[in-house]
C-alpha positions in Angstrom: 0.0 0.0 0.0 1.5 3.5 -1.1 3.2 5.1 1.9 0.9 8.7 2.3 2.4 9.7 5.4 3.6 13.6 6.5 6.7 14.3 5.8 8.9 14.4 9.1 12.4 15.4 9.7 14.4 14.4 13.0 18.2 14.6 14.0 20.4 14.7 16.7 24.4 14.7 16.9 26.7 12.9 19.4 26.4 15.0 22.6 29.8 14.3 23.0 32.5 16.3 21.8 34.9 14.1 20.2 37.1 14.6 17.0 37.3 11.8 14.3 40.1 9.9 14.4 41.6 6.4 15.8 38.6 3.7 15.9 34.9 4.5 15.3 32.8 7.9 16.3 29.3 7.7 15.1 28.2 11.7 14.1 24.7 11.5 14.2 22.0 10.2 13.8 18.3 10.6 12.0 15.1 9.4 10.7 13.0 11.0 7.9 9.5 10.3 5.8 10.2 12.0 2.7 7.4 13.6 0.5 7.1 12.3 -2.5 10.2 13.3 -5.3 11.9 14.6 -2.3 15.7 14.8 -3.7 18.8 15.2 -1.7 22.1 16.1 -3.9 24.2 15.6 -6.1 26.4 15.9 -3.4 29.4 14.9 -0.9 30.0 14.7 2.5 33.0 14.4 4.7 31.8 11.1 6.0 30.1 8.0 5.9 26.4 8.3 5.9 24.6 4.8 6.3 20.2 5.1 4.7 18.3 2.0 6.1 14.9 2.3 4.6 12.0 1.0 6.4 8.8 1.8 4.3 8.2 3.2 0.9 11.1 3.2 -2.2 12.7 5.7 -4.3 16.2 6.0 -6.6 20.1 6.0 -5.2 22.8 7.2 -7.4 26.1 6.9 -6.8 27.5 8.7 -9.7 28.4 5.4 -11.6 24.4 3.7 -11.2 21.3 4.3 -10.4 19.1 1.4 -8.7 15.6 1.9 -7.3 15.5 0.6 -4.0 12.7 -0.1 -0.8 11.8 -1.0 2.6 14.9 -3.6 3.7 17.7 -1.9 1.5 20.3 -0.1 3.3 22.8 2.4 0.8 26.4 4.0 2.2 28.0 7.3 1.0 31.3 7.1 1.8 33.6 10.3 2.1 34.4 12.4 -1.6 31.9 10.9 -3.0 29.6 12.6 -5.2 26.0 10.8 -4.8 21.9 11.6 -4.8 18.7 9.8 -4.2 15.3 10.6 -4.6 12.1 9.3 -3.1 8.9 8.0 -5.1 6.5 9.8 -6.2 3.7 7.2 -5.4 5.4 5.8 -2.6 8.0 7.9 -0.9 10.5 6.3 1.5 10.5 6.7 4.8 14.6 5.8 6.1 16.3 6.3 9.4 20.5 7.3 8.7 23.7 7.1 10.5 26.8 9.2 10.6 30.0 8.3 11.2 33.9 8.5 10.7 37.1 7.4 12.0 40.1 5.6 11.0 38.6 2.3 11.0 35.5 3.3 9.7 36.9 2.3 5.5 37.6 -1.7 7.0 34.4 -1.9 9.0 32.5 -1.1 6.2 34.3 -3.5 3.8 33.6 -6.2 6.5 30.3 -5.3 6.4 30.3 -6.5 2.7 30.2 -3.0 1.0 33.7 -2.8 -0.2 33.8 -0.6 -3.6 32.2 -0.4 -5.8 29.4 -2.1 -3.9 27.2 0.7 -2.0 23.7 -1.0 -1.3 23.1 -4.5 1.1 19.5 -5.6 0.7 18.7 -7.6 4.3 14.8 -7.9 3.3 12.8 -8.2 6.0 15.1 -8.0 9.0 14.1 -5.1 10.8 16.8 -4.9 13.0 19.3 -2.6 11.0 16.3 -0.2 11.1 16.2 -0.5 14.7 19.4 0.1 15.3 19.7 3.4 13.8 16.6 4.6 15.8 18.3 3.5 19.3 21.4 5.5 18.1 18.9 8.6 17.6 17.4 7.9 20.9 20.8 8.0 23.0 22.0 11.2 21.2 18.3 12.7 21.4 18.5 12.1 25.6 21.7 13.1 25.9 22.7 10.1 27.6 26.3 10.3 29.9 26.9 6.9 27.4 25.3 8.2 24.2 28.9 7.9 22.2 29.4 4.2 23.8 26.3 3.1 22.8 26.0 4.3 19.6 29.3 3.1 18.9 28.1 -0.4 19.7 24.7 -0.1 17.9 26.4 0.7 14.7 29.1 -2.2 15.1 26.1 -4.4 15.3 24.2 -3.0 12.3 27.3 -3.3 10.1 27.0 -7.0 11.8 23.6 -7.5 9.9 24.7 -5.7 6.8 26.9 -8.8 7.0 24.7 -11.8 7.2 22.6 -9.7 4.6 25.5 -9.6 2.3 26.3 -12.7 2.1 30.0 -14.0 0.8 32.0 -11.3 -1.0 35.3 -11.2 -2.9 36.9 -8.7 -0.4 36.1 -10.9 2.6 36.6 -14.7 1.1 39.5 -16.8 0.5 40.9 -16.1 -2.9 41.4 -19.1 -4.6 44.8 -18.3 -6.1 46.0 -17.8 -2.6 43.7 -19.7 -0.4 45.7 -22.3 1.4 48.2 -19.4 2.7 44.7 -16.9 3.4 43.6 -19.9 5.6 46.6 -20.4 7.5 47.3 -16.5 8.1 43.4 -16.4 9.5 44.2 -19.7 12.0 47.9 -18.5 12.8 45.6 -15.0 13.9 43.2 -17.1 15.8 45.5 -18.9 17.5 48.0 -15.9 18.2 44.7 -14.0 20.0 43.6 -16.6 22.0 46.3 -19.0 23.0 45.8 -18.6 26.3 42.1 -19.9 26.2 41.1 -23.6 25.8 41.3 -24.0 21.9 40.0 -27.4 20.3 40.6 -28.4 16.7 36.8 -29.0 16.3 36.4 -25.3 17.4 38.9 -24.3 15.3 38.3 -25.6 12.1 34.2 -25.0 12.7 34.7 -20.9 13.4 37.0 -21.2 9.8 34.8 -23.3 8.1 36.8 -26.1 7.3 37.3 -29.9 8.4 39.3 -30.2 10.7 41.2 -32.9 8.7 41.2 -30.6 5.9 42.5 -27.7 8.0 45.1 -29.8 10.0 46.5 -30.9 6.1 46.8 -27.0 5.1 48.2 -25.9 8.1 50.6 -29.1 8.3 51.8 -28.3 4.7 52.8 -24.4 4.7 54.3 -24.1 8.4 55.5 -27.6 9.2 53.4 -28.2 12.2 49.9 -29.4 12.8 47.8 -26.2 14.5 48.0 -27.5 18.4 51.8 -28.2 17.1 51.9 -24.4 17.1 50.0 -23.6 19.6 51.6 -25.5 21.8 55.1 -23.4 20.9 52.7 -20.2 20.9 52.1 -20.8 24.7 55.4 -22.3 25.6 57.4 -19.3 24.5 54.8 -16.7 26.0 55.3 -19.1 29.5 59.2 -18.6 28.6 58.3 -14.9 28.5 56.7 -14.5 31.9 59.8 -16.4 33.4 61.9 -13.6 32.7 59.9 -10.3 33.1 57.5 -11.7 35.9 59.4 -13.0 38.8 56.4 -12.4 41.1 54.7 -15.3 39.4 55.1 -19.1 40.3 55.8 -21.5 37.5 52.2 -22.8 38.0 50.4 -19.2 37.7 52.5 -18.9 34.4 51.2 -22.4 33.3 47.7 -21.1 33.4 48.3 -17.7 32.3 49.3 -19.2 28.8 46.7 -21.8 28.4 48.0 -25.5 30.2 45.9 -26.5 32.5 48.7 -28.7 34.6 51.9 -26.8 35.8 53.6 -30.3 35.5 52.5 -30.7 31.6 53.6 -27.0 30.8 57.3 -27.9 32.7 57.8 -31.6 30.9 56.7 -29.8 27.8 59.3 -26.8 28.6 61.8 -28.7 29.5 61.4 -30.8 26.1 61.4 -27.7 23.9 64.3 -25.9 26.0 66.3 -28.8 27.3 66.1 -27.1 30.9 63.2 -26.6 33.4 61.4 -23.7 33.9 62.7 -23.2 37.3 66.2 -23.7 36.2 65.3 -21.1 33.3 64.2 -18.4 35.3 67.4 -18.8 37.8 69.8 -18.7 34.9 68.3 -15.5 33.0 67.7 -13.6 36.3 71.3 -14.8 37.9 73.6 -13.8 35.1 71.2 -11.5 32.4 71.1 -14.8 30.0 69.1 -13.4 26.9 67.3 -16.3 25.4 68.5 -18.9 23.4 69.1 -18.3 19.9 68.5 -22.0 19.4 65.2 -21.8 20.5 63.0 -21.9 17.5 59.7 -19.6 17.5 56.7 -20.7 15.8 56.7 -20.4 11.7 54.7 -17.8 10.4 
């Protein structure tokens, strides 16, 4: 049914004063029902601005196409660029929009599945992008002590549903002219960030989405190691680490702090790797200044 509404017009800016740079800061924030053939631009803007349309449709250019759009699309304008839109005549949109800039503003939006030239995600009837933007309106419109916070975390989560909208795109999946060294680089990150948690090859190969058999093979062939191979050097020379610049703690605190469970396991498995416990280790370094042993080898990258 045509969308007949008054036109409305609502804003309000981040009651925080904060200039753009390192990480995220989300501008402001709006929400709009157009009147019909409303037009905004040609124009450009010194910052992202993020259209989720929830009722109605109308025409976004972005100076290279033109695509008619409605309720469930969501179109970016990213900095410099030159770009218009124009609601329906019959049925004019009614779209919420959010502001935003930062230094890592370019790579979340590329995550989000609109990396160049792509500009518009269609996430059909999944209302929850248009949510978002309205609770980012809401915080800035009552001036809320933790407006900036939580619209910061709002628009992280409606780039989240962009996403899952998006589907699989070139800039995000594993190239296949370079994908068994892609795949490794991702589970040599994973690992890297979180070897001091409990990490399974099942949980591994399923947040990667590969067999594990299939992973263990890839990883196997370009570092020389299966992945709890290197992981296991990963939290060894970490635990070596701690020996030297943390005195304070006992071998068994350090175990744990880099992911064994069993203070014995992490010393049989030092001592293996080092050909000296970590007792004797940590007397030896902080005794005489030893730097560490150039013979130790550190994990393949």
């Amino acid at each position: 049914m045509p969308n007949r509404k008054k036109p409305t017009y609502r804003v309000a800016s981040n009651p925080v004063n904060i200039t753009p740079g390192a990480g995220l800061t989300v501008l402001f924030a709006g929400e709009s029902q157009t009147g019909p053939n409303h037009r905004v631009g040609p124009k450009v803007v010194d910052y992202y601005l993020l259209h989720h349309i929830v009722a109605g449709k109308g025409r976004f250019s972005d100076g290279e196409r033109e695509v008619e759009l409605s309720a469930g699309c969501s179109f970016l304008i990213r900095p410099g660029e030159l770009a218009s839109y124009v609601s329906d005549e019959a049925d004019p949109w009614q779209y919420r929009w959010v502001a935003f800039a930062g230094d890592s503003a370019e790579a979340l939006v590329r995550e989000a599945g609109l990396a160049p030239p792509r500009s518009v995600v269609d996430t059909a009837d999944n209302r929850t992008p248009g949510e978002q933007c309205r609770a980012i309106y809401r915080a800035f419109r009552d001036r809320r002590p933790s407006a900036s916070l939580e619209a910061s975390g709002h628009l992280l989560l409606l780039l989240a549903d962009l996403r899952e909208a998006a589907g699989d795109t070139g800039d995000i999946a594993v190239r296949p002219e370079s994908h068994r060294e892609e795949l490794v680089q991702r589970a040599i990150s994973l690992l890297t960030a979180q070897f001091a948690e409990p990490v399974s090859m099942e949980g591994l190969a399923e947040t990667l989405g590969y067999s594990r058999a299939y992973l263990s093979r890839v990883f196997k062939r370009e570092t020389g190691l299966s992945p709890l191979a290197f992981l296991n050097r990963l939290r060894l020379d970490h635990g070596r680490r701690l020996l030297r610049e943390r005195p304070e703690l006992t071998v068994e605190q350090i175990a744990f702090s880099v992911g064994f469970r069993d203070a014995l396991y992490f010393s049989k498995q030092f001592r293996r790797r080092y050909g000296e416990s970590p007792t004797a280790y940590r007397s030896r370094t902080v005794a005489t200044g030893t730097p560490p042993s150039r013979s130790a080898r550190k994990p393949k990258p």
